[in-house]
N, C-alpha and C positions, 0 to 999 in steps of 0.2 A: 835341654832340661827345662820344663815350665817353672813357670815361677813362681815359688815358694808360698804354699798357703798354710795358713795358721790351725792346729788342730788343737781343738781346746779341751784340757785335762784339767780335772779337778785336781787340787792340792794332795788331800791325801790316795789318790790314785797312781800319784808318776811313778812307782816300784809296783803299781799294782802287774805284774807281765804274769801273762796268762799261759799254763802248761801247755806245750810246742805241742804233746800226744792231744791233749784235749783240742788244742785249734786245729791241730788235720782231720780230727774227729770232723770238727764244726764244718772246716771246707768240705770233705767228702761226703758228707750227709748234704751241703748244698749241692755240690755238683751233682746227684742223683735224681735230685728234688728236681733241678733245671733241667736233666736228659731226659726224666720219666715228661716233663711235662712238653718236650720237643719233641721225643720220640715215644710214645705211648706202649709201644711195641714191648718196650724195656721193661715196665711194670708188668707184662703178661712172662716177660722172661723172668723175671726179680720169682714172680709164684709161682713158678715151673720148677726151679732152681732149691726154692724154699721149700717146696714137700722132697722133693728126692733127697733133700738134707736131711730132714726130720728123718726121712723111712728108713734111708741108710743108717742113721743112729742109731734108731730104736730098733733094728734090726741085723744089723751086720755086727760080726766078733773077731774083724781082720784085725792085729792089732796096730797101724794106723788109726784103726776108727775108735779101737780101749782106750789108746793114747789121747783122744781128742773128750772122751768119756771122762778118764780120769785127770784132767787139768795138766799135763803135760804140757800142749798146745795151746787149747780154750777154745772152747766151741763158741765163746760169744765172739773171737775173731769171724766167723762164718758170717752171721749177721753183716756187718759190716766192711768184711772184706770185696774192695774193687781196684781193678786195674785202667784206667784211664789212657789212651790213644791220642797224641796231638802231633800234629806235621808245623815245622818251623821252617820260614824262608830265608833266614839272614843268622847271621853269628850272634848281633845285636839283640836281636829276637831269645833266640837260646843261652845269652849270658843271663839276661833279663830274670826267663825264666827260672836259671837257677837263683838266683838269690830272692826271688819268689817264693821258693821250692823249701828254700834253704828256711825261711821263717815258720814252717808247719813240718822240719823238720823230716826232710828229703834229701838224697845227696842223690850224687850221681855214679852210678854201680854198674861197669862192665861196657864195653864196646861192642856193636853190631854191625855186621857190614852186610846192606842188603842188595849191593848194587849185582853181585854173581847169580839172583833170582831176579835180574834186568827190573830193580827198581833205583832210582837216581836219589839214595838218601843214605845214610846210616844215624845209628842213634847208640841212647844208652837209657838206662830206665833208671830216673829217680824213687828213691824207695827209701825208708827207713831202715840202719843199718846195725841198731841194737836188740837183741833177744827182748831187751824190756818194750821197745819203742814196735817192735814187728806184736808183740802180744796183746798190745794194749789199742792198735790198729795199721796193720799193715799195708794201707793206701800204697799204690803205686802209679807211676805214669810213665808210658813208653812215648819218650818225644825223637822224632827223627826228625834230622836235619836234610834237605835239598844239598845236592849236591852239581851244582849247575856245571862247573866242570866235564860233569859225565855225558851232558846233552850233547847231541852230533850238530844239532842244527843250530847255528849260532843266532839265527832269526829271532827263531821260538827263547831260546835261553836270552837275548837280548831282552825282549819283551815282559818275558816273569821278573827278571829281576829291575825294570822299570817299572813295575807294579809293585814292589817288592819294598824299594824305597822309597816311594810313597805314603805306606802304610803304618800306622801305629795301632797296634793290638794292646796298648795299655793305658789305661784312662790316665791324666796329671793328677788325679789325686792318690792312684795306688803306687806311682813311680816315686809320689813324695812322701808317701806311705813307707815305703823299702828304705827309702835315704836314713829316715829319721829310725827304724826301728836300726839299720847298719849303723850309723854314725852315733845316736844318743843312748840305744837300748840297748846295745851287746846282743842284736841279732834279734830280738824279742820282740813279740807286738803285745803292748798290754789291754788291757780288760776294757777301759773305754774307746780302744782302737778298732775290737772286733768289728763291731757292726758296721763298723766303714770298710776297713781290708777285704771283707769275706765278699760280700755284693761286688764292691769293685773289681777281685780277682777274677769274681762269675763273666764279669764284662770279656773278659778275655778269650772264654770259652766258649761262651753263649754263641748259639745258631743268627745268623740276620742272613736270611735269605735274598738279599741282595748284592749282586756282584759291584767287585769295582772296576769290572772291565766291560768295555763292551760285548757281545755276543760274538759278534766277528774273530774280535782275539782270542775269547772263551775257547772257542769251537779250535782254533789255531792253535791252541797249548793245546788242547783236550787232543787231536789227533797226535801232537808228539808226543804227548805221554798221561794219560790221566788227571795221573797222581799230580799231573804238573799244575793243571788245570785248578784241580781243589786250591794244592798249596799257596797259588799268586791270586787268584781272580776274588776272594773275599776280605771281607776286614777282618776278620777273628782269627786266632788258631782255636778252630771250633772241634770240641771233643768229636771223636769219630767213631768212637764206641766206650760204652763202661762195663767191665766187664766182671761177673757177681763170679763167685770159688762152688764148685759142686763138688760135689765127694763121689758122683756115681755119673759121668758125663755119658757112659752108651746109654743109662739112662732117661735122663735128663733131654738127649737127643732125641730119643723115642715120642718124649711126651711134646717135645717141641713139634714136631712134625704130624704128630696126634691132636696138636693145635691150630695145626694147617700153617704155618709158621714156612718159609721159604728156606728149608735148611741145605748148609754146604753137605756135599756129597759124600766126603769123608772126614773123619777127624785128625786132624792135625799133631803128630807129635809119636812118639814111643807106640807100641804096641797093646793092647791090654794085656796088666801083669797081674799075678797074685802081690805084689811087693811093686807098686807105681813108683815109678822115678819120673824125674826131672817136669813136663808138664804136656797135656794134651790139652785144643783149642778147638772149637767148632763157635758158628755163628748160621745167625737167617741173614739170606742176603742184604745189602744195599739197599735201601729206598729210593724211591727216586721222587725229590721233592720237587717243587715248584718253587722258579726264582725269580727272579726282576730283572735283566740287564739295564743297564743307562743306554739312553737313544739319544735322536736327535732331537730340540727343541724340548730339552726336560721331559718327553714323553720316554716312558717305560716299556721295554718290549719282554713278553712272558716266556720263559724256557724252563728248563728242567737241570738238575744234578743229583748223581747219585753218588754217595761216600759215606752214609752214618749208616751202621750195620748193628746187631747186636750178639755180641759174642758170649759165652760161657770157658770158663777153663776148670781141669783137675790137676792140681798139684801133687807130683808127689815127691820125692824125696831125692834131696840134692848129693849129687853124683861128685867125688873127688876128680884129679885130676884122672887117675886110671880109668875110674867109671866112664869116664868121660872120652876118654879114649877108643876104648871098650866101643861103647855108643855109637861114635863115627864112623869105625870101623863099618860096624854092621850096616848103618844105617846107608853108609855108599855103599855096601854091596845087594843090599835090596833095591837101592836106587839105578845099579848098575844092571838088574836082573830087570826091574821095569823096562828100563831105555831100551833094554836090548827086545824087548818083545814084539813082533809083529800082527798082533792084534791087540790092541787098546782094548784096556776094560778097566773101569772106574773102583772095581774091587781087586784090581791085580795087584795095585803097589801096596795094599793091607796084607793080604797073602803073601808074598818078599820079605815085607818086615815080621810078620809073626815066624816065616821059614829061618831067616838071619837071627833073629833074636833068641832063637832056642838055647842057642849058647851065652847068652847073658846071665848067670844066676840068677834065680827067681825065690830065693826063700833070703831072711833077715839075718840068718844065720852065715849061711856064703858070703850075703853081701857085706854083711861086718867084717868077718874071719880075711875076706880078699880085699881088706881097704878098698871096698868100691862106692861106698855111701859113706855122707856124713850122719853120726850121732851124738843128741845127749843122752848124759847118764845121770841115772839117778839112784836114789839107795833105796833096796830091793828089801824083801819082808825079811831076808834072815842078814842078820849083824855078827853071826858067830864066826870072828876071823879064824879062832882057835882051831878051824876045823882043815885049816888051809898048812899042809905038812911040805909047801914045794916054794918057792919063791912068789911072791906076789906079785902076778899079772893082772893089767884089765879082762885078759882072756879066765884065768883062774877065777876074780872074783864072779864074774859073768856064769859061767858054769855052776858056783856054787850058790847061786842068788843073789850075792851078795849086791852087787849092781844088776839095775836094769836098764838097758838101750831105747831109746826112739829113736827113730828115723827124723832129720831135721829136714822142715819142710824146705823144697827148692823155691827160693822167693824170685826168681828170676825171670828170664824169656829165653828162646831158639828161636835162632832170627831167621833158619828156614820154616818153620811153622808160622812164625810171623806174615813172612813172603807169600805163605801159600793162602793163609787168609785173605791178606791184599788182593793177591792175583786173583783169588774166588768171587772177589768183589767187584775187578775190574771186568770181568768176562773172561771170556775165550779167543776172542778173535783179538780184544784190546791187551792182552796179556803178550799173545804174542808178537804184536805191533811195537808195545813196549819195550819187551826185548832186544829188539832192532835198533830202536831207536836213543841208547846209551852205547858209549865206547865201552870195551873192555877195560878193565882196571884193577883196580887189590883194595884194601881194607886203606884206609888213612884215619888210623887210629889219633895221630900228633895233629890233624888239621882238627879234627872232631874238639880235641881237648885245647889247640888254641882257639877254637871260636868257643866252646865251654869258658875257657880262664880261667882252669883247674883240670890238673888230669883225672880220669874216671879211677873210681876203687877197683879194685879186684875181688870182684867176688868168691873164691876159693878163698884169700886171706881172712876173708869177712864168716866165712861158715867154718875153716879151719879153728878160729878164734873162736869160735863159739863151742865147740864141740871140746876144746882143749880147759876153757873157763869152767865146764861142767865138769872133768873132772879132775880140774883141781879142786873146786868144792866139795867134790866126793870124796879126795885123799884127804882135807881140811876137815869133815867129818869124821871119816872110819882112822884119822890120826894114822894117816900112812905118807911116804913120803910123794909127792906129786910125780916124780921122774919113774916112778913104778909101771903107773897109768898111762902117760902119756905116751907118742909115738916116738 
């Protein structure tokens, strides 16, 4: 830990601590500011993203798109809704992070294991975990952890993680930043801390195209795996993409590719429905920048890396456990119908899953009535209970108007969608080199959450409780007893 510098606060400012919602605002507005100005690409995506929003608005009557019309949701989340991508090499690294995270009011939400799509990481996605805190700005960041365990080659895994300890991705002024907002603030950063926190957080994320390895080693991680390559060879855990919410992603995708834009081949995720669940992903490839390595006699030798891509996502409505079920089911049996095919075609595995998913309900109506989606309720144009002659159910007031449902948006990730973006970025040939070159293995959900220092939430408790809080404000209203409503 550096040594203790002095931050000077005026008198009547030390209670001044500034709204946790309004500072992840302030962070995510910088971090876009820094990717649009690294990645330029990203501002041509940000205005691709932004008409197919507006059109979809002002022109679609799914109700999803009413709900987002009539403040249910809030369409000013659109605006400023992004998902942020960082790769971490160390525990130390990803404790750090959270309590980073933790002061712009992020937790850490759900376990991922990526390593069965032969990538050597899992993760979990910090996110905001209240109805009020997701409405007000929903920032999220998928951070995956390295998981060097999984590398075969003890050379290459030797080597990253002697680069790995080496390294400090966080300036002494932000680490004494965190101390003093944990220790004196109650978690807080107040109002003459921003201006320092925010820039210095950027340092962490920020692109510096210069490695801290030489080429040699570069090139030596990069054949065992990539991903490995990004994750040890620079100073930053540098965003890898940020990624803005569309409402209409086939879209969205049309016009990217009508912008000459380098787009992945298919989109990532569920099927298109009349009634979207859980989330679909597309991106334009990879860049390949220009880097520095370190040589011999201080001289500089020039290469290249590709890892910052720019993605798009559509959210739709988060799946209960059943749904969820539901989902898997199908989704290996279209995956098992691709495997099995003896002619590849880049549009087969779309066709499997629109065939499998027919069985999925597709209207709001099934999906509620078969517990397969979570909802809020809210209170609907008619209040006459009087009119209800049978016991009072959620199902009864629903039919009578009395309440109305939305669909609760999925704030989450699928970590084979995830996988498949990665792999889209790695290539073809590098994908399946990669493969090879991790052991087999299972999830390690308890390692994930000791190098965290906290176990991850459960997302199903987190959307169950939201869905369960609406309507007991709704029995709190119409003066009914809350055990009516609930499940």
């Amino acid at each position: 830990m550096p040594a203790r510098r002095q931050i000077q606060l005026t008198e009547d400012a030390k209670n001044d601590h500034v709204d946790t919602d309004d500072l992840r605002t302030a962070f995510a507005l910088a971090m876009s500011s820094m990717y649009r100005q690294e990645v330029p690409l990203y501002g041509s995506l940000i205005s691709i993203v932004r008409a197919v929003n507006n059109e979809t608005l002002a022109n679609s009557s799914e109700p999803r798109i009413t709900a987002l019309k009539n403040g249910h949701v809030g369409t000013e989340r659109l605006e400023l809704e992004r998902h942020g991508a960082i790769r971490l090499g160390t525990p130390y690294e990803l404790r750090m992070i959270r309590r980073m995270f933790a002061l712009i009011g992020l937790h850490p939400v759900g376990y991922y294991d990526l390593s069965e799509a032969g990538l050597p990481m899992h993760a979990t996605s910090f996110r905001p975990t209240t109805t009020r805190a997701l409405q007000r700005n929903p920032f999220r960041v998928f951070t995956t952890l390295l998981r060097p365990e999984l590398l075969k080659d003890g050379s290459s895994r030797d080597m990253a993680l002697q680069l790995l300890a080496r390294r400090n991705i966080f300036s002494p002024e932000l680490l004494e930043l965190i101390e003093i907002a944990e220790n004196e603030q109650g978690g807080r950063i107040r109002q003459t801390q921003v201006d320092l926190f925010i820039p210095e957080a950027m340092k962490t994320f920020g692109w510096k195209p210069v490695a801290t390895a030489p080429e040699n080693i570069y090139q030596t991680l990069k054949r065992e795996h990539p991903i490995l390559a990004d994750i040890a060879c620079f100073q930053t855990s540098h965003i890898n993409h940020l990624t803005p919410r569309t409402l209409d992603i086939a879209s969205a995708q049309e016009k990217m590719k009508a912008a000459g834009l380098a787009v992945k081949e298919r989109i990532e995720g569920p099927p298109a429905r009349q009634c979207p669940i859980l989330l679909r992903q597309t991106s334009f490839l990879a860049l390949e920048e220009r880097i520095l390595f370190p040589g011999n006699d201080d001289r500089m030798a020039e290469g290249f890396h590709k890892a910052r891509f720019g993605e798009i996502e559509e959210r739709g409505a988060a799946v209960t456990p059943e749904g969820r079920k539901l989902y898997d089911v199908l989704l290996a049996e279209a995956m098992r119908e691709t495997s099995e095919s003896t002619t590849p075609d880049p549009n087969e595995h779309d066709r499997a899953l629109l065939k499998a998913f027919q069985r999925y309900p597709d209207t709001w109506t099934e999906l509620r009535e078969q517990r397969l989606v979570y909802f809020t309720f809210h209170r609907g144009p008619n209040a006459d209970l009087s009119a209800l002659t049978t016991n009072v159910t959620r199902d009864s007031l629903l039919a009578a108007g009395i309440l109305e449902a939305v669909p609760i948006t999925y704030e989450d990730f699928l970590p084979l969608s995830a996988a498949g973006i990665f792999q889209s970025n790695l290539g073809a040939s590098s994908t399946q080199k990669a493969g090879a070159a991790i052991a087999k293995t299972h999830p390690d959900k308890s390692g994930y959450e000791n190098a965290l220092g906290c176990p991850v939430l459960d997302l199903d408790t987190l959307y169950r409780d939201a869905q369960n809080a609406s309507l007991t404000a709704c029995a709190l209203e119409l003066g009914l007893n809350d055990r009516a409503l609930l499940d």
